[in-house]
BALOBA-1460 file (C-alpha; in Angstrom, 3 decimals):
// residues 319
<rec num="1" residu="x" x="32.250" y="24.673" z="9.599"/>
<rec num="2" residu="x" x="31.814" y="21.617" z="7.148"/>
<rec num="3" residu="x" x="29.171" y="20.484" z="9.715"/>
<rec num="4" residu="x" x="27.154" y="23.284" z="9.821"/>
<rec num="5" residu="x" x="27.096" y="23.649" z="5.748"/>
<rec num="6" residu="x" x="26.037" y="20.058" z="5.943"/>
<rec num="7" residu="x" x="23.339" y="20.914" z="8.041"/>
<rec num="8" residu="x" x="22.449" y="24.002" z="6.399"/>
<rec num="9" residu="x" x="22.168" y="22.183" z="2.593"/>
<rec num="10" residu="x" x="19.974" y="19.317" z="4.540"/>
<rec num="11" residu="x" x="17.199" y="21.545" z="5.684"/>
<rec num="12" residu="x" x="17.142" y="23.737" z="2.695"/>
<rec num="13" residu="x" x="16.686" y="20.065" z="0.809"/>
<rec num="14" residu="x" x="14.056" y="18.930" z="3.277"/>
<rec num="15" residu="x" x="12.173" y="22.279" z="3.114"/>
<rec num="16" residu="x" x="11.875" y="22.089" z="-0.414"/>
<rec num="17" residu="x" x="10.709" y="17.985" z="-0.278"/>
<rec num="18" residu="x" x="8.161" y="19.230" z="2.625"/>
<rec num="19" residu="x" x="6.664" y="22.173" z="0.254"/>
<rec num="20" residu="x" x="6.887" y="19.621" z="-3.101"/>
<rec num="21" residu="x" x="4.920" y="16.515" z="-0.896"/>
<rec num="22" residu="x" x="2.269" y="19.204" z="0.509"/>
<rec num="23" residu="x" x="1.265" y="20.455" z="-2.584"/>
<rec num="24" residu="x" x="1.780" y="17.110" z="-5.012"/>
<rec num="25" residu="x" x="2.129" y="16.889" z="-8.564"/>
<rec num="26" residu="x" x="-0.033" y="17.970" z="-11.180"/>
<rec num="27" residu="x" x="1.992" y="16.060" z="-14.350"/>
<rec num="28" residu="x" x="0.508" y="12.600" z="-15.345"/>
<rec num="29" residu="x" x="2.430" y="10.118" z="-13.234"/>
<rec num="30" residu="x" x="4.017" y="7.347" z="-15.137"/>
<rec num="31" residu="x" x="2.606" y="3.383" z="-15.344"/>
<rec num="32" residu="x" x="3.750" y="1.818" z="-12.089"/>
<rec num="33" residu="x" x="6.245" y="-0.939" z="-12.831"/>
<rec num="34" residu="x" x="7.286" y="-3.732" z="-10.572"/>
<rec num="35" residu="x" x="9.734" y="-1.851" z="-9.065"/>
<rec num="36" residu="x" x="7.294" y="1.237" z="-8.334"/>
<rec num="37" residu="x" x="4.894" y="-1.189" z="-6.418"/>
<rec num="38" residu="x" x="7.524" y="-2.684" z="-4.571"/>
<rec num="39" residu="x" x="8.426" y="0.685" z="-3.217"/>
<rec num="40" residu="x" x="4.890" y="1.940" z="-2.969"/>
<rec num="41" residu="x" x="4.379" y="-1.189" z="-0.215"/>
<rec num="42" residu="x" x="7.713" y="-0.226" z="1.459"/>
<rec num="43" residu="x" x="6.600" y="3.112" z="2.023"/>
<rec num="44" residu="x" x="3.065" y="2.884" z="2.587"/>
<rec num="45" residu="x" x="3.330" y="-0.806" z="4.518"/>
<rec num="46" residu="x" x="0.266" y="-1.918" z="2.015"/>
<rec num="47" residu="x" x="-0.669" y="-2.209" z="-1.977"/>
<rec num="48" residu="x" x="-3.024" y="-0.294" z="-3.239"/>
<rec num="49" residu="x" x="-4.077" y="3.157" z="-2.501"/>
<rec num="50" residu="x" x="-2.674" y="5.066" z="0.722"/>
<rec num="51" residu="x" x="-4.491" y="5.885" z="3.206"/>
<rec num="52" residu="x" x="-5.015" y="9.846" z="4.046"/>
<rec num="53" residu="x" x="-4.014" y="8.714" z="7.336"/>
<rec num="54" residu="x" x="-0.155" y="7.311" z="6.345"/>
<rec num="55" residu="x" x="0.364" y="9.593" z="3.531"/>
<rec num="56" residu="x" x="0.056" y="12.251" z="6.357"/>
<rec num="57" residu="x" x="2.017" y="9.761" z="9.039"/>
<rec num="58" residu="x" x="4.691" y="9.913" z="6.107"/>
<rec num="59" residu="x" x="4.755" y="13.558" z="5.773"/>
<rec num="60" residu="x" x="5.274" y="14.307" z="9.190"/>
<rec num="61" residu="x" x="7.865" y="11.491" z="9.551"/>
<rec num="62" residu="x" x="9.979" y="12.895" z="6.588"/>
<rec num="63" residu="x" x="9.556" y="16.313" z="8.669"/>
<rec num="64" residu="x" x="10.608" y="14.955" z="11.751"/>
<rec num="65" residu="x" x="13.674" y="13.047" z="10.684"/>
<rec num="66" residu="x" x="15.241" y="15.864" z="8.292"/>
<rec num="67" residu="x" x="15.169" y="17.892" z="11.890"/>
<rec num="68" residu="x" x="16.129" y="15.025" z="14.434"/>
<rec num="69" residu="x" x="19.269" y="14.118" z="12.212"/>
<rec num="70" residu="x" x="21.252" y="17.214" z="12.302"/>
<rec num="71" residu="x" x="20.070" y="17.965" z="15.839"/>
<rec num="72" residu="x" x="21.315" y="14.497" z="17.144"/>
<rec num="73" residu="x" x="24.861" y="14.703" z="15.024"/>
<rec num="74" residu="x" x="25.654" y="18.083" z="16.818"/>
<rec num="75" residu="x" x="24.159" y="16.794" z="19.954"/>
<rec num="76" residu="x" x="26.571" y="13.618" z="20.085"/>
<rec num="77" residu="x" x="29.243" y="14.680" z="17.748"/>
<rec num="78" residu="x" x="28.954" y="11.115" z="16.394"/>
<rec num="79" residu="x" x="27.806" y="11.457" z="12.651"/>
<rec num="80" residu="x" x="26.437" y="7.722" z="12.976"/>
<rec num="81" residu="x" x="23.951" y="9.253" z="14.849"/>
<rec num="82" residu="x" x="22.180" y="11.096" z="12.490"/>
<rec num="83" residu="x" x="21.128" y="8.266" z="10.426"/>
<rec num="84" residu="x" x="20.306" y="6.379" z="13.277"/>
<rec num="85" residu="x" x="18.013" y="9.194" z="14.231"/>
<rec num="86" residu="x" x="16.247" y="8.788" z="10.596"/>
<rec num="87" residu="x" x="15.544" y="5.348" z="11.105"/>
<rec num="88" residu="x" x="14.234" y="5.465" z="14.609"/>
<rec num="89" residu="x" x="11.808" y="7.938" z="13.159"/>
<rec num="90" residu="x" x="10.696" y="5.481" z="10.430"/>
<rec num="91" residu="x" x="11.556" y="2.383" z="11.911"/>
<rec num="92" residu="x" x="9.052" y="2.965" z="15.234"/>
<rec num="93" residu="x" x="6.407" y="3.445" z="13.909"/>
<rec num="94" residu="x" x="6.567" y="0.500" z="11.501"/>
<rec num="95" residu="x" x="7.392" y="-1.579" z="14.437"/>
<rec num="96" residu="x" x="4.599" y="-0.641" z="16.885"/>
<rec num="97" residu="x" x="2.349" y="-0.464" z="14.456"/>
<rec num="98" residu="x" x="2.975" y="-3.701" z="12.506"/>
<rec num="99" residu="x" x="-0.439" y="-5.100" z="12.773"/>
<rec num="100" residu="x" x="-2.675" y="-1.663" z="11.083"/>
<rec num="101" residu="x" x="-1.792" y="-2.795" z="7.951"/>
<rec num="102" residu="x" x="-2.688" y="-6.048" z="8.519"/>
<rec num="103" residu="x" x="-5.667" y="-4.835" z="10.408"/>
<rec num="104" residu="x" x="-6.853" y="-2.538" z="7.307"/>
<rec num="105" residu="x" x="-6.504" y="-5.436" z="4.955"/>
<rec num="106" residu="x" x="-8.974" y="-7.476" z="7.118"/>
<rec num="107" residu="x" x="-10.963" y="-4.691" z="7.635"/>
<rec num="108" residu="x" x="-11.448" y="-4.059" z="3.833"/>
<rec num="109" residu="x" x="-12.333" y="-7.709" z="3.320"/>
<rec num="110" residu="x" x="-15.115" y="-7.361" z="5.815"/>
<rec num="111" residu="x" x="-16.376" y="-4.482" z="4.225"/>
<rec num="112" residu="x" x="-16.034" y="-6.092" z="1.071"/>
<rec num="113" residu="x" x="-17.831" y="-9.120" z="2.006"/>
<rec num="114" residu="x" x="-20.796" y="-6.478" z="3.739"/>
<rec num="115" residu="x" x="-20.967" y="-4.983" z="0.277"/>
<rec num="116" residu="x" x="-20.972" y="-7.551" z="-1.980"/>
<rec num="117" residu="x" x="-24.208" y="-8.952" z="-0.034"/>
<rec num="118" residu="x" x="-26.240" y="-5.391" z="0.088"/>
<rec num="119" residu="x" x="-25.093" y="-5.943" z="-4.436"/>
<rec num="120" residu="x" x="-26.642" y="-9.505" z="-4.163"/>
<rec num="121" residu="x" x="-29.902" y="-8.759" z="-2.104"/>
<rec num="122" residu="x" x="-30.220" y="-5.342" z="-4.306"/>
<rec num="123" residu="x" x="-29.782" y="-7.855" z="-7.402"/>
<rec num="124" residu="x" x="-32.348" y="-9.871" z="-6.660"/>
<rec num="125" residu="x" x="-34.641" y="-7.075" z="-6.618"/>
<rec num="126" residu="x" x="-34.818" y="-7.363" z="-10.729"/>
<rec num="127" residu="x" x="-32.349" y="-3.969" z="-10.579"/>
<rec num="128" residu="x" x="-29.845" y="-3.782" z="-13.378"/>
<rec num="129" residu="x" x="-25.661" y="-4.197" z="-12.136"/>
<rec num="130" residu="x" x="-24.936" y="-0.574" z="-13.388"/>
<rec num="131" residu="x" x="-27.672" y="0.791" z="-11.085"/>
<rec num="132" residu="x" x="-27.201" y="-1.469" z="-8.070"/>
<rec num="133" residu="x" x="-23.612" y="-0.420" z="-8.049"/>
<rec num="134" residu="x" x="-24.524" y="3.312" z="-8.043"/>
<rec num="135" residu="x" x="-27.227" y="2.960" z="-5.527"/>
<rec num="136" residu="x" x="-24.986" y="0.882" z="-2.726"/>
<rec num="137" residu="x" x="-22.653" y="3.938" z="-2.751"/>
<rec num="138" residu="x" x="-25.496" y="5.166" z="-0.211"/>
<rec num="139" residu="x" x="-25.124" y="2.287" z="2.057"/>
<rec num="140" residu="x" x="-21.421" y="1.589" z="1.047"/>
<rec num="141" residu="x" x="-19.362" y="0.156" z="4.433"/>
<rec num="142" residu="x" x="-16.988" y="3.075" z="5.688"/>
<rec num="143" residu="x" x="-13.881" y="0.861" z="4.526"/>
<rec num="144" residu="x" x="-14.806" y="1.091" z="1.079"/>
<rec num="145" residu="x" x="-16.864" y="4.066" z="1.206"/>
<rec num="146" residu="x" x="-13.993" y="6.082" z="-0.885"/>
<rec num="147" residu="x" x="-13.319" y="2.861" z="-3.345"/>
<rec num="148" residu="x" x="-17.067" y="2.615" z="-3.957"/>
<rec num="149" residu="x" x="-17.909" y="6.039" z="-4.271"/>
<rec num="150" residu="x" x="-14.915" y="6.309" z="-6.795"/>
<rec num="151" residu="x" x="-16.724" y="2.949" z="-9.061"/>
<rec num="152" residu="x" x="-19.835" y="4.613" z="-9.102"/>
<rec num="153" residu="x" x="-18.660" y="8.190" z="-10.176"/>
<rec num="154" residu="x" x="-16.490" y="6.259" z="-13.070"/>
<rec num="155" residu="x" x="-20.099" y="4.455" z="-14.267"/>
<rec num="156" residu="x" x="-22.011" y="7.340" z="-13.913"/>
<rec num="157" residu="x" x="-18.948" y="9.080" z="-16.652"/>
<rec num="158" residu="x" x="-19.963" y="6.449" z="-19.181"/>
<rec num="159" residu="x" x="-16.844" y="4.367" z="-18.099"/>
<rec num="160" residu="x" x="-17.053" y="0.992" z="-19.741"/>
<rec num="161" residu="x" x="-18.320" y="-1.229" z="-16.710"/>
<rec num="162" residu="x" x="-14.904" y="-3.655" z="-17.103"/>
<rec num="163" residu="x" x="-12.599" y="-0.409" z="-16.919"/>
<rec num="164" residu="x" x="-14.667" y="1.174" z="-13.848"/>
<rec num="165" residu="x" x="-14.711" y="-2.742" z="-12.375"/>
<rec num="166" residu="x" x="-10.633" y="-3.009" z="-13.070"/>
<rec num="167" residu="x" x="-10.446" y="0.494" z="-11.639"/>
<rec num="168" residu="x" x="-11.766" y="-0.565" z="-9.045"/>
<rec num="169" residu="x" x="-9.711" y="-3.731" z="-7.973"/>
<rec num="170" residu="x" x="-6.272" y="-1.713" z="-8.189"/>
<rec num="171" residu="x" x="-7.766" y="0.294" z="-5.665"/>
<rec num="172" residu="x" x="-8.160" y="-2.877" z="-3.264"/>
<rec num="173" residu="x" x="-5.235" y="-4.428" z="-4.874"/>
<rec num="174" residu="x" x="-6.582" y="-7.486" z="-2.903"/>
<rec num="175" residu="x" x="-6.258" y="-11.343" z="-4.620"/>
<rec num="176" residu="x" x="-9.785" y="-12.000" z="-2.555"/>
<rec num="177" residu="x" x="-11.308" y="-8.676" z="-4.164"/>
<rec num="178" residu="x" x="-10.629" y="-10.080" z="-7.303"/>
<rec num="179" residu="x" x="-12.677" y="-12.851" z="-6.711"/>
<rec num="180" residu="x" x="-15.368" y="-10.611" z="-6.459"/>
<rec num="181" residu="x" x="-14.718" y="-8.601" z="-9.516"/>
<rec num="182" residu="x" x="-13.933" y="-11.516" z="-11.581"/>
<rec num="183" residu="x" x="-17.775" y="-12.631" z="-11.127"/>
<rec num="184" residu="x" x="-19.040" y="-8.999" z="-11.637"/>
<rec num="185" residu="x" x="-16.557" y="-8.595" z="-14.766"/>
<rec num="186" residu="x" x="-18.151" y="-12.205" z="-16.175"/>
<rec num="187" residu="x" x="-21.832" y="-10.425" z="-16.281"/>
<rec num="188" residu="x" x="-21.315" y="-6.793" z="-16.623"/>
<rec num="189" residu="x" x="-23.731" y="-7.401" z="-19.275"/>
<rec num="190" residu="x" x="-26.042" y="-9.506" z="-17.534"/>
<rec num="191" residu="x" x="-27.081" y="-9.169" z="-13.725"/>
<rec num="192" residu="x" x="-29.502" y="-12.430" z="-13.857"/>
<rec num="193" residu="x" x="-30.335" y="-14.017" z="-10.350"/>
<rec num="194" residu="x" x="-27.273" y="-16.481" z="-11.258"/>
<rec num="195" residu="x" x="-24.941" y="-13.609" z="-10.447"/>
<rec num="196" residu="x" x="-27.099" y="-12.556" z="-7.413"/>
<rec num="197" residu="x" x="-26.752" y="-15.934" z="-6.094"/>
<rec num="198" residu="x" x="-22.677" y="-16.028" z="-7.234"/>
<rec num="199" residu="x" x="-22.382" y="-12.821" z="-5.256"/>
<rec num="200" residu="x" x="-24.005" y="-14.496" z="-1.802"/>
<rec num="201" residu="x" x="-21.483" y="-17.457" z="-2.305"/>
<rec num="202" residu="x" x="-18.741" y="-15.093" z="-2.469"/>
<rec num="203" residu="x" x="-19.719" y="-12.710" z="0.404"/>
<rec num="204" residu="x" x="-20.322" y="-16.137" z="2.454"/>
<rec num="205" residu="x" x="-16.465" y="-17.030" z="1.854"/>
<rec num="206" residu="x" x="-15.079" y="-13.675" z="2.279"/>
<rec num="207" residu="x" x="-16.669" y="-13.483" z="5.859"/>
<rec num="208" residu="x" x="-15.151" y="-17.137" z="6.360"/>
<rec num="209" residu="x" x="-11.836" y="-15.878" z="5.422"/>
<rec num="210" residu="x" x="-11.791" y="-12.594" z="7.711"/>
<rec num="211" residu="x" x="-13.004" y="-15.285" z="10.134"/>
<rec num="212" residu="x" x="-9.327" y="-17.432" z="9.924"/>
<rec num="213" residu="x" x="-7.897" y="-14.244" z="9.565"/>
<rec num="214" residu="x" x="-8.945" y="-12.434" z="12.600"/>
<rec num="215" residu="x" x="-7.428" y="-15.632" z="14.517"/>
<rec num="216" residu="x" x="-4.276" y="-15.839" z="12.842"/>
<rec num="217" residu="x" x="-3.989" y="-12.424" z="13.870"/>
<rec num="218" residu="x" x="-4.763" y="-12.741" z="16.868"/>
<rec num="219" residu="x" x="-1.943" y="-15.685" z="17.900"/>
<rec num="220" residu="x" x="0.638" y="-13.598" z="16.002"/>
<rec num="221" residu="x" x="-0.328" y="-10.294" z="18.319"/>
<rec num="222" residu="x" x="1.024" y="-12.260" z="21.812"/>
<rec num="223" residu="x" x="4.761" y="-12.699" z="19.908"/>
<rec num="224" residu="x" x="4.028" y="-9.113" z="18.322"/>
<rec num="225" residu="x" x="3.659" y="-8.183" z="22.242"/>
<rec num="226" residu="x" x="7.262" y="-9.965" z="23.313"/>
<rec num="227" residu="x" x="9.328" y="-8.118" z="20.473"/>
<rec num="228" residu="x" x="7.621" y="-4.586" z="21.410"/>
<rec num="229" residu="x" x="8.778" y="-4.898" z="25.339"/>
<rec num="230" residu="x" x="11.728" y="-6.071" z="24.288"/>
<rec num="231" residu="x" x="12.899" y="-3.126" z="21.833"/>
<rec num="232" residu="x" x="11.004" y="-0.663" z="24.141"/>
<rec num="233" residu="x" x="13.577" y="-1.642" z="27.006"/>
<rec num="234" residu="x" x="16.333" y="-1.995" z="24.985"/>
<rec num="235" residu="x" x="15.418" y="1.430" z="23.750"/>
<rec num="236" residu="x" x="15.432" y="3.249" z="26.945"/>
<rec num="237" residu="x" x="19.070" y="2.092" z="28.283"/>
<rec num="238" residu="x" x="20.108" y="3.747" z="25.014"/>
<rec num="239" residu="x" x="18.789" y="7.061" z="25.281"/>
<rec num="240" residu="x" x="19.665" y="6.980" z="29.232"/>
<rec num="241" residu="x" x="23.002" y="6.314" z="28.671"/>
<rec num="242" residu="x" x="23.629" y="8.950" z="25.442"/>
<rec num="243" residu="x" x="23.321" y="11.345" z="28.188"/>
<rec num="244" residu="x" x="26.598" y="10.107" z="29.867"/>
<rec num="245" residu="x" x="29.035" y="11.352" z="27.664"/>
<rec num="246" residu="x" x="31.542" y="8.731" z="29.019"/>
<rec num="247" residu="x" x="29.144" y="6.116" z="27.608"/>
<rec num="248" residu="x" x="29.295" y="7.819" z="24.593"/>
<rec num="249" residu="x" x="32.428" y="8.569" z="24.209"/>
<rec num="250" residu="x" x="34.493" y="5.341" z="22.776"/>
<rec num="251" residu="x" x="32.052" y="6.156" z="19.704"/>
<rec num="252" residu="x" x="32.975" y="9.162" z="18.492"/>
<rec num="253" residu="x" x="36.882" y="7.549" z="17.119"/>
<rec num="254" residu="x" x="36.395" y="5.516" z="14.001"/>
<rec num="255" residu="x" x="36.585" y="2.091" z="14.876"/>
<rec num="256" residu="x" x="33.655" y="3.026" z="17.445"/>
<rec num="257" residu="x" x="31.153" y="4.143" z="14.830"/>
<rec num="258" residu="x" x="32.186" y="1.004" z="12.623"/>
<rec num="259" residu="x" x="31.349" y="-1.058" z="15.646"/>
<rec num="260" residu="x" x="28.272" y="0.788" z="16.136"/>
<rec num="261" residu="x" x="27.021" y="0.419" z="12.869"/>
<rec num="262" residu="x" x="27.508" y="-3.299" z="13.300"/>
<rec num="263" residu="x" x="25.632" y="-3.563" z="15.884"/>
<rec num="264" residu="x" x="22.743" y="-1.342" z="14.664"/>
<rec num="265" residu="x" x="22.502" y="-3.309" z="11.417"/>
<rec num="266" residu="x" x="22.706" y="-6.446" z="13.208"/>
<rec num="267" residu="x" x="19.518" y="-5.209" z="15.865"/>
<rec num="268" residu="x" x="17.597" y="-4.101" z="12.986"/>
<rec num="269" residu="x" x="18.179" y="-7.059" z="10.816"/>
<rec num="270" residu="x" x="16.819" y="-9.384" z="13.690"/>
<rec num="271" residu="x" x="13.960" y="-6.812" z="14.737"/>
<rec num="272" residu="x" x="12.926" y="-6.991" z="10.987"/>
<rec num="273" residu="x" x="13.631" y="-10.769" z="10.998"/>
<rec num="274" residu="x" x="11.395" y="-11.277" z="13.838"/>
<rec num="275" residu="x" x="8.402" y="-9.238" z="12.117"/>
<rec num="276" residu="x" x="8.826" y="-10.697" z="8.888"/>
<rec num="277" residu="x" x="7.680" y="-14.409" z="10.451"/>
<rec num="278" residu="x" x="4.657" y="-12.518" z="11.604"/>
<rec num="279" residu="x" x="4.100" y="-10.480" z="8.795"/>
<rec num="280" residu="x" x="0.961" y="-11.669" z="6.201"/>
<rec num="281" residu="x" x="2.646" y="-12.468" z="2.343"/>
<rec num="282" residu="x" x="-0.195" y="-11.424" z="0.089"/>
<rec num="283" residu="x" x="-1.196" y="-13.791" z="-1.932"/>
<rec num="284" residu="x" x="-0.720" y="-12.357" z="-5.979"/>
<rec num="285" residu="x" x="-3.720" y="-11.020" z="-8.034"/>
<rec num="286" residu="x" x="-5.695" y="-12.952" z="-10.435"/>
<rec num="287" residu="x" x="-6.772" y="-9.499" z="-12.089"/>
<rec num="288" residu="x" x="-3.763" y="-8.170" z="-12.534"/>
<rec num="289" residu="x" x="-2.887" y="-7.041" z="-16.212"/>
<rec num="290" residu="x" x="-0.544" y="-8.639" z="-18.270"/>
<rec num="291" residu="x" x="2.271" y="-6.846" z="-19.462"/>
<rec num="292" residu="x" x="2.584" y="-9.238" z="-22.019"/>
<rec num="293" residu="x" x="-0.022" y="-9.289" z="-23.798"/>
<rec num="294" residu="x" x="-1.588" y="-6.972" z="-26.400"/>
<rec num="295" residu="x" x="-4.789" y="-6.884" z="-24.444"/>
<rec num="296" residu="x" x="-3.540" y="-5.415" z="-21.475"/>
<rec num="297" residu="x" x="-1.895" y="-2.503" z="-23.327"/>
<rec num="298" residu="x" x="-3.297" y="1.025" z="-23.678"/>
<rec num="299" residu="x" x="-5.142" y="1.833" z="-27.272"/>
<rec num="300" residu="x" x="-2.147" y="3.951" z="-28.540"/>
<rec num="301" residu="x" x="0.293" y="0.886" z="-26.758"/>
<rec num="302" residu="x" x="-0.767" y="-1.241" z="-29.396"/>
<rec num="303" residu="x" x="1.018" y="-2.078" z="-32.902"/>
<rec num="304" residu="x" x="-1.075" y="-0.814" z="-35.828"/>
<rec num="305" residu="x" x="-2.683" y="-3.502" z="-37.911"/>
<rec num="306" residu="x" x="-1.024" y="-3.598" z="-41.532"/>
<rec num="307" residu="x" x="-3.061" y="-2.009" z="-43.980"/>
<rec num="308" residu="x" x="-4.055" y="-5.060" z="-47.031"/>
<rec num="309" residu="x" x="-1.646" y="-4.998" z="-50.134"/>
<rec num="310" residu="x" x="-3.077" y="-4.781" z="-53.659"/>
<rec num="311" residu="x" x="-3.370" y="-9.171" z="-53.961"/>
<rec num="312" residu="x" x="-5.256" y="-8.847" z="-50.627"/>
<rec num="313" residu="x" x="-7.361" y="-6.098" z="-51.937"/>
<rec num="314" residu="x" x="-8.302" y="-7.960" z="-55.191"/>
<rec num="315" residu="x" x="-8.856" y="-10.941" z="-53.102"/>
<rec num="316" residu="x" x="-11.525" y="-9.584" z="-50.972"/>
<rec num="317" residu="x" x="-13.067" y="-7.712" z="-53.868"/>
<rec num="318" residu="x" x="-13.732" y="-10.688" z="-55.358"/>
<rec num="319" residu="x" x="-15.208" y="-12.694" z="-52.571"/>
């Protein structure tokens, strides 16, 4: 009876988590911390804004898992099971897929580098930076067609051009982007041929890197390859043999599922050891805000400057 109350409360909680993540939030979310970003690239594998394609993946995962887990507990009888049932959901997809994120990132650089020359030659053209940005939204690289379009809506709202420019890199939450930026932040107020010319250098070395990149990438994909067969065996004896309840069956006492979750922690912690010496470390952001300091704090963040006593006042009446 406990079991099925168990079961019950779970998919009454994952119903309501379903309906709440469908429909989002409408109240001003909070300033992202650390700790928020850390968890934003643990759920969504990159920094930066999701993609409509894993926000959905993530949707149908948390779906999927909040029915797999009591299913597989009453299945076995082994309440282990259900939370290994969660994370073979998750923990799948994240490791057949490890290169997309990867993949996108390199991706976004070559569309980055594409657009930053269409800015340049448009530059050079005598066209102001405000306009040039507006007008490549036409032309924009389907990458970055969201992240662009988004810039130019924010200029053409009488955004300041750093704000829309800042906007913009915490979108690509990329330390190469902010190369980029950084030049088009130093002459938001002046789009000479000096910045055209800056803006060729850049899109020059941005190709160069996605260059190195696509090779790295493509030496780690053979190891990638290895660790895939090898969990995709390993896999299949264990959902052959569940069906053998005599397999099974030394798991359902207590020592079994301690033994069992041993041995699941230790397979995941190498899987995941594995990945992480494939895995790209990104490299931090030079445009990232300071928390520290007064300018990177919002208007109404910001102490009050102390009004002038009555010796100040008399002092700068009389100058």
């Amino acid at each position: 009876m406990l079991l099925f109350v168990l079961c019950g409360l779970l998919l009454a909680a994952g119903l309501v988590t379903l309906v709440v993540a469908l429909r989002g939030s409408t109240a001003e979310e909070p300033e992202a911390g650390p700790l928020t970003g850390r968890l934003h690239v643990f759920w969504y594998g990159a920094p930066g804004e999701a993609a409509p394609r894993i926000a959905r993946l993530r949707r149908i995962q948390l779906a999927v898992a909040l029915a797999a887990a009591p299913a597989a507990w009453l299945y076995t009888g082994i309440p282990l099971v259900a939370v290994l049932a969660v994370a073979g959901v998750f923990g799948l997809p994240w490791l057949f897929g490890a290169t997309r994120s990867d993949t996108r990132r390199i991706e976004r650089l070559e569309a980055l580098a594409e657009w930053t020359q269409r800015l340049a030659d448009v530059l050079l053209l005598g066209v102001g930076l405000n306009q040039a940005i507006v007008t490549s939204r036409r032309t924009a690289p389907a990458a970055l067609e969201a992240e662009v379009s988004d810039l130019s809506a924010r200029l053409q709202a009488r955004w300041r051009p750093e704000e829309a420019l800042r906007a913009f890199g915490d979108q690509l939450a990329d330390a190469t982007a902010d190369k980029v930026l950084a030049a088009l932040l130093l002459r938001a107020g002046d789009s000479g041929p000096g910045l055209a010319r800056a803006l060729a250098d850049l899109a020059g070395s941005v190709r160069e890197e996605v260059r190195q990149r696509r090779a790295i990438e493509a030496d780690r994909a053979k190891h990638r390859t290895t660790i895939r067969w090898l969990v995709g065996i390993i896999l299949f004896v264990i959902v052959v043999g569940s069906f053998n309840t005599a397999y099974t069956a030394p798991y359902s006492s207590a020592l079994g599922q301690v033994v069992l979750a041993v041995v699941a922690l230790a397979f995941v912690a190498v899987i995941g050891w594995m990945r992480s010496l494939a895995a790209h470390s990104p490299l931090p952001r030079i445009l990232e805000a300071d928390r520290r300091s007064k300018a990177g704090r919002p208007a109404a963040d910001r102490p009050a400057p102390a009004e002038p006593d009555g010796a100040d006042q008399l002092a700068k009446e009389a100058r």
